[in-house]
C-alpha positions in Angstrom: 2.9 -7.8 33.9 -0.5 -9.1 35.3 -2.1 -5.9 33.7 -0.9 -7.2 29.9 -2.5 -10.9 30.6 -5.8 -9.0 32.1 -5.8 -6.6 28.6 -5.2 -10.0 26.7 -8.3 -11.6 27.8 -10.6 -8.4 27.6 -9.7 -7.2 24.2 -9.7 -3.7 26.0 -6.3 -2.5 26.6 -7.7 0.8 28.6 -5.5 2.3 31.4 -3.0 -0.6 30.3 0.6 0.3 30.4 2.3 -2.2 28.9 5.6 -3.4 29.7 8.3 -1.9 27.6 10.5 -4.8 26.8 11.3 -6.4 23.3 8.4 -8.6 22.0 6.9 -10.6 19.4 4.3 -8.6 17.8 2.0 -11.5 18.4 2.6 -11.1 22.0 2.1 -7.3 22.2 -1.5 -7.5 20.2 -4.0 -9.5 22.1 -5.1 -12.8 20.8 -9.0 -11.5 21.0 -8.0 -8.3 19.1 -8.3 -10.5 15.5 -7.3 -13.0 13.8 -3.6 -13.3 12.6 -0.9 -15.7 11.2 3.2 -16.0 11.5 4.7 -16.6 8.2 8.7 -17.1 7.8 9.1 -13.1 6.9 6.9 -12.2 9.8 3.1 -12.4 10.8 -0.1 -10.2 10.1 -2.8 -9.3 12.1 -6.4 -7.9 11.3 -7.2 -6.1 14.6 -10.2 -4.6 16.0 -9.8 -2.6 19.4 -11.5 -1.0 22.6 -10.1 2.6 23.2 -7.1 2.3 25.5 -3.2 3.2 24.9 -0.3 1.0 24.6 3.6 0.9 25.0 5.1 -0.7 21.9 8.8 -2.5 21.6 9.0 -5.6 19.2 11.7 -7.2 17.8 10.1 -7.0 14.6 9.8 -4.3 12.3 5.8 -3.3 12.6 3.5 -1.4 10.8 -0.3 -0.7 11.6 -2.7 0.6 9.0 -5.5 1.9 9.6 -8.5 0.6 7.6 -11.3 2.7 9.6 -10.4 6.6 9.9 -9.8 7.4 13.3 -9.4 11.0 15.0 -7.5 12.5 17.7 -5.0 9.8 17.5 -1.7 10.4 20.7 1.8 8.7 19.7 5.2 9.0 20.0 8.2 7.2 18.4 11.9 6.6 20.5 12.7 9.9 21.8 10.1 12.0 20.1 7.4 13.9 21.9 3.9 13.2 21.7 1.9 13.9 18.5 -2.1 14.4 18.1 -3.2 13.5 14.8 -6.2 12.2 12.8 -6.0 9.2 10.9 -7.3 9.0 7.5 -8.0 5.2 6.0 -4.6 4.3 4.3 -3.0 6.3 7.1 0.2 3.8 8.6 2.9 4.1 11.5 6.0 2.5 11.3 7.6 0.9 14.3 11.5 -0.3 13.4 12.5 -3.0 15.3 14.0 -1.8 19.1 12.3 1.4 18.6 9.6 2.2 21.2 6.7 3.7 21.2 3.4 4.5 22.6 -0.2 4.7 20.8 -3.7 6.1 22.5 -6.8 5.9 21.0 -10.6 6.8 22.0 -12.7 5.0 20.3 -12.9 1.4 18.7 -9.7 1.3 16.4 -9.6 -1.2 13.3 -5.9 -1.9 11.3 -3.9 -4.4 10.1 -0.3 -4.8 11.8 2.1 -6.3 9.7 5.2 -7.5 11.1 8.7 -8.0 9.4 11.9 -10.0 11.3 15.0 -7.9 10.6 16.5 -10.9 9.4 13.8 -11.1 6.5 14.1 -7.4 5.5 17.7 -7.5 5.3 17.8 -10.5 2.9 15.1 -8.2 1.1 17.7 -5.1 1.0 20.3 -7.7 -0.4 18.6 -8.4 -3.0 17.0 -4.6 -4.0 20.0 -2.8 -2.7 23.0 -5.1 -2.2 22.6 -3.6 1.0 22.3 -6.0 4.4 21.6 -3.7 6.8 18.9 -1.5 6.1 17.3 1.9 8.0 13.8 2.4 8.1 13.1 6.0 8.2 9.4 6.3 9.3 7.2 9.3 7.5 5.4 11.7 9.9 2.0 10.5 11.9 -0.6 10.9 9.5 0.7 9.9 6.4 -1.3 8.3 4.2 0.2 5.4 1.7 -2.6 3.9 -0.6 -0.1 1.2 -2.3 0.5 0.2 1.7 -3.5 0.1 2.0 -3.7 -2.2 -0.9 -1.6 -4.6 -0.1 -3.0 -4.5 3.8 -6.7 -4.9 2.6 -5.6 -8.2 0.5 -3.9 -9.3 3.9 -7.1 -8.6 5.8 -9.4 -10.1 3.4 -7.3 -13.4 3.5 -7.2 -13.4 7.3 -11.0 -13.1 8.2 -11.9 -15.2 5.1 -13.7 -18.4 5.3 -11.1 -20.8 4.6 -7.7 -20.9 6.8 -5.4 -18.4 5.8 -2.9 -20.0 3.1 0.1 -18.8 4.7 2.5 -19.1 1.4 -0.2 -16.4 -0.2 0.5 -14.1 2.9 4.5 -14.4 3.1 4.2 -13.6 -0.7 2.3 -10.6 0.6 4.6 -9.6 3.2 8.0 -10.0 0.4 6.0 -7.1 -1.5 5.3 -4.7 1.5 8.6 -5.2 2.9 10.0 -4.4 -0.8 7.7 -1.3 -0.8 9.2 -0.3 2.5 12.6 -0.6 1.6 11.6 1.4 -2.1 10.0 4.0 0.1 11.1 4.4 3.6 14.7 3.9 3.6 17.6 6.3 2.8 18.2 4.6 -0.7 14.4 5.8 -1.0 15.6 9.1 -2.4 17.1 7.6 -4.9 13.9 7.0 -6.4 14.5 10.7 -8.1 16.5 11.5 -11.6 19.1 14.1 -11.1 17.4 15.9 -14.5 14.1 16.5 -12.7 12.2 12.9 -14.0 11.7 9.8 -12.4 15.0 7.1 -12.1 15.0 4.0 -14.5 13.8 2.2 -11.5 10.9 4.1 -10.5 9.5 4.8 -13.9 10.1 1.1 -14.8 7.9 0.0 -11.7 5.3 2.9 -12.5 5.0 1.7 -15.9 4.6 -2.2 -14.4 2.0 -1.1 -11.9 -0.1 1.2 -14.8 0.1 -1.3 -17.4 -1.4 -4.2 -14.5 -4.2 -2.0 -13.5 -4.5 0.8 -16.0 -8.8 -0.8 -16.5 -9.4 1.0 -12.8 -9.3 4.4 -11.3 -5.7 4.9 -10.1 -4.8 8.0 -7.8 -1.6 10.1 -8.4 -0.6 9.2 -4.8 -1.1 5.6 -5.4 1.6 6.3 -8.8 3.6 8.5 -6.1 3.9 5.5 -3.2 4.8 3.3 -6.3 7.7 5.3 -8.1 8.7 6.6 -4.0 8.6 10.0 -4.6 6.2 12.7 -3.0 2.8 12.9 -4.6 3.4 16.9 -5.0 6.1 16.2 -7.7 5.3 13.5 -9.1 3.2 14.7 -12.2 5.8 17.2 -13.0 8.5 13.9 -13.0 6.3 11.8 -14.6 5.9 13.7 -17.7 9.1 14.9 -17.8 9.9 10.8 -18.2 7.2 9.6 -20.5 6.3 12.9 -22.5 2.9 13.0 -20.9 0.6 13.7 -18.1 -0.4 10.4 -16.1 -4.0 11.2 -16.8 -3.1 10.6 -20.7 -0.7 8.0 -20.3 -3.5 6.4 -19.2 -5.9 6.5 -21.7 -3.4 5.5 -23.9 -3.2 2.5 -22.5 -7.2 1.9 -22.4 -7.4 2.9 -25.6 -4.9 0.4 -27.1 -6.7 -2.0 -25.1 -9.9 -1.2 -26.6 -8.8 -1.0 -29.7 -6.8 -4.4 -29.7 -10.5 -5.6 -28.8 -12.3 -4.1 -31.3 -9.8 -5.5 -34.3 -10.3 -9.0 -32.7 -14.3 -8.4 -33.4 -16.0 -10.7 -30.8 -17.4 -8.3 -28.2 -20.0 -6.0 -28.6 -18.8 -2.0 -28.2 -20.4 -1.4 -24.9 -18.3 -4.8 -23.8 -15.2 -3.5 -25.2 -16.0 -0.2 -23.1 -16.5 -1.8 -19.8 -13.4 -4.3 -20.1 -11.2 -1.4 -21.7 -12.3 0.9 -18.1 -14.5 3.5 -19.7 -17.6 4.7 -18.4 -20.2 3.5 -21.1 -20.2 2.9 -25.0 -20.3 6.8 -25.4 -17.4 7.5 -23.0 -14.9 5.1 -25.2 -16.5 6.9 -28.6 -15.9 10.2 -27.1 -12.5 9.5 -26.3 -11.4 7.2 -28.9 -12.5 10.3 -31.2 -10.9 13.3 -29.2 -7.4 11.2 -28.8 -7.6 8.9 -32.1 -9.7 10.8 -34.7 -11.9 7.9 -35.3 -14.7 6.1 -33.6 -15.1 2.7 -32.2 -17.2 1.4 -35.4 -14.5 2.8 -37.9 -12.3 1.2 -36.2 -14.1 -2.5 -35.9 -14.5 -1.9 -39.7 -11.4 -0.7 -41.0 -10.1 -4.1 -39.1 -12.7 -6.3 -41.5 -11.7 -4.8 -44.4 -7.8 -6.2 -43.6 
C-alpha cells in the first residue's frame, strides 16, 4: 500500500501496482492528478498524468475520456487479455463497478473520469427502462463516442474554471451521461433499432431533439449515431428510412426554416440572418435557399412586406 500513498504525492504513478481492492474513484486517481468534485450521482475528475500503469477496481461505475489523443495505449478489462490500442480524442473505457482492470500509458495522459454509484444509475434505469438493475456492456478499446466527449469537455471546463465548481450544474451533467450510457451501453441499447430497418420512436424522437437544439453548428453522423444508439455505419440508411431524407438535408431544412423565419421578421441584415441560421456567408444561404426553395433570401424578405 505504501507504493499508492508515494504515487499520490508525485502525480507519477510509474512502476505503481496498485492494490486491487474496491475503491472510491477519488481514492484510486491521485489528488495532484486534477481537480475534481463528488456530487450525489458520483464525482468527476479532469486529470492530467505522468506515464505509469495502474490496477483499477472502484465501487463506482467509471469512465475515462480521453481529451488529448494518446498512442500505444495497454489495458485489460475482468478476465480479458491485454489490448494495445491508440486513443483518438473522444476515445472512452468503461469500467462497471467490481470490474477490474488495468491501464498503461507512455507518455503524459489527459481525460476526464466520471464516476457513477450503482445506486444512482439504477434509479436512472427505473426511470428510462423500468429496469433496476442495469448491465453495462462496455464497447471495444478504442471506441470513440463524440456525444460522451461533449458532455466530458462541459465537465472539464466547469472543473478548471475560475469560480468553484457549482456542483448542482455537474450532477445535472452526470444524470445525462449516465442516461447516455444506459441509451447506449446496456442490453436495452439494441433496442434503439426499428424491426422495419428505421430508427425506434425513441431514438428518432431524441435525434430530432438533439438536431433541432443544435442544427446552427456542424454535427457529425457519429455524434447523430451515439445519440439515436445505433452504429454510425447504419445510421444514414435508418435515418432516412425514418424521416424521408438524408441527415445532411434534414438539416438544412431546418437552417433554412430558421433563416427564413428571420428574414419574414425583417430586422437583421442578410449576411446576419446567414451567420445565426449556420451558413457560411450571405452567398452560402442564397445559394442554398435557391437550390432547396427556388427563391432567394431578398424574395423572400419581400414577399413577407408585401403580407
Amino acid at each position: 500500500m505504501s507504493n499508492v500513498g508515494e504515487a499520490r504525492e508525485s502525480g507519477d504513478s510509474r512502476g505503481a501496482d496498485r492494490a486491487v481492492i474496491a475503491r472510491d474513484v477519488f481514492d484510486i486517481i491521485p489528488e495532484n492528478a486534477g481537480p475534481r468534485r463528488a456530487t450525489p450521482r458520483g464525482s468527476a475528475i479532469y486529470s492530467v498524468r505522468a506515464p505509469g500503469s495502474q490496477k483499477f477496481l472502484a465501487k463506482e461505475h467509471s469512465v475515462g475520456i480521453v481529451l488529448a489523443p494518446m498512442r500505444k495505449l495497454r489495458a485489460s478489462l475482468g478476465s480479458d487479455r491485454i489490448t494495445e490500442f491508440d486513443a483518438p480524442v473522444g476515445c472512452l473505457v468503461i469500467n462497471p463497478a467490481g470490474v477490474d482492470s488495468s491501464l498503461a500509458w507512455s507518455a503524459t495522459r489527459e481525460n476526464a473520469v466520471v464516476s457513477i454509484t450503482p445506486e444512482a444509475l439504477s434509479e436512472l434505469a427505473a426511470h428510462e427502462f423500468d429496469l433496476a438493475d442495469p448491465e453495462l456492456k462496455p464497447p471495444a478499446f478504442g471506441t470513440v463516442d463524440l456525444w460522451a466527449l461533449s458532455i466530458a469537455q462541459r465537465i472539464t471546463a466547469e472543473l478548471i474554471g475560475n469560480a468553484p465548481a457549482n456542483e448542482l450544474y455537474l450532477d445535472s451533467l452526470l444524470t445525462v451521461f449516465g442516461i447516455h450510457l444506459l441509451r447506449t451501453y446496456t442490453n436495452r441499447s439494441k433496442q434503439a433499432v426499428s424491426p422495419r430497418g428505421g430508427l425506434s420512436s425513441v431514438g428518432a424522437r431524441r435525434v430530432r431533439e438533439y438536431l433541432n437544439e443544435n442544427f446552427v453548428r456542424k454535427i457529425l453522423v457519429a455524434e447523430l449515431a451515439s445519440v439515436a444508439g445505433v452504429s454510425p455505419n447504419h445510421f444514414i440508411t435508418r435515418f432516412a428510412t425514418t424521416f424521408g431524407m438524408p441527415p445532411h438535408r434534414y438539416l438544412i431544412n431546418l437552417r433554412l426554416d430558421f433563416a427564413e423565419k428571420l428574414l419574414v421578421d425583417g430586422e437583421l441584415a442578410i449576411a446576419e440572418v446567414a451567420y445565426l441560421a449556420g451558413f457560411s456567408d450571405q452567398s452560402h444561404l442564397a445559394a442554398t435557399m435557391k437550390k432547396y426553395r427556388g427563391r432567394t433570401p431578398t424574395k423572400t424578405g419581400r414577399a413577407s412586406a408585401k403580407n
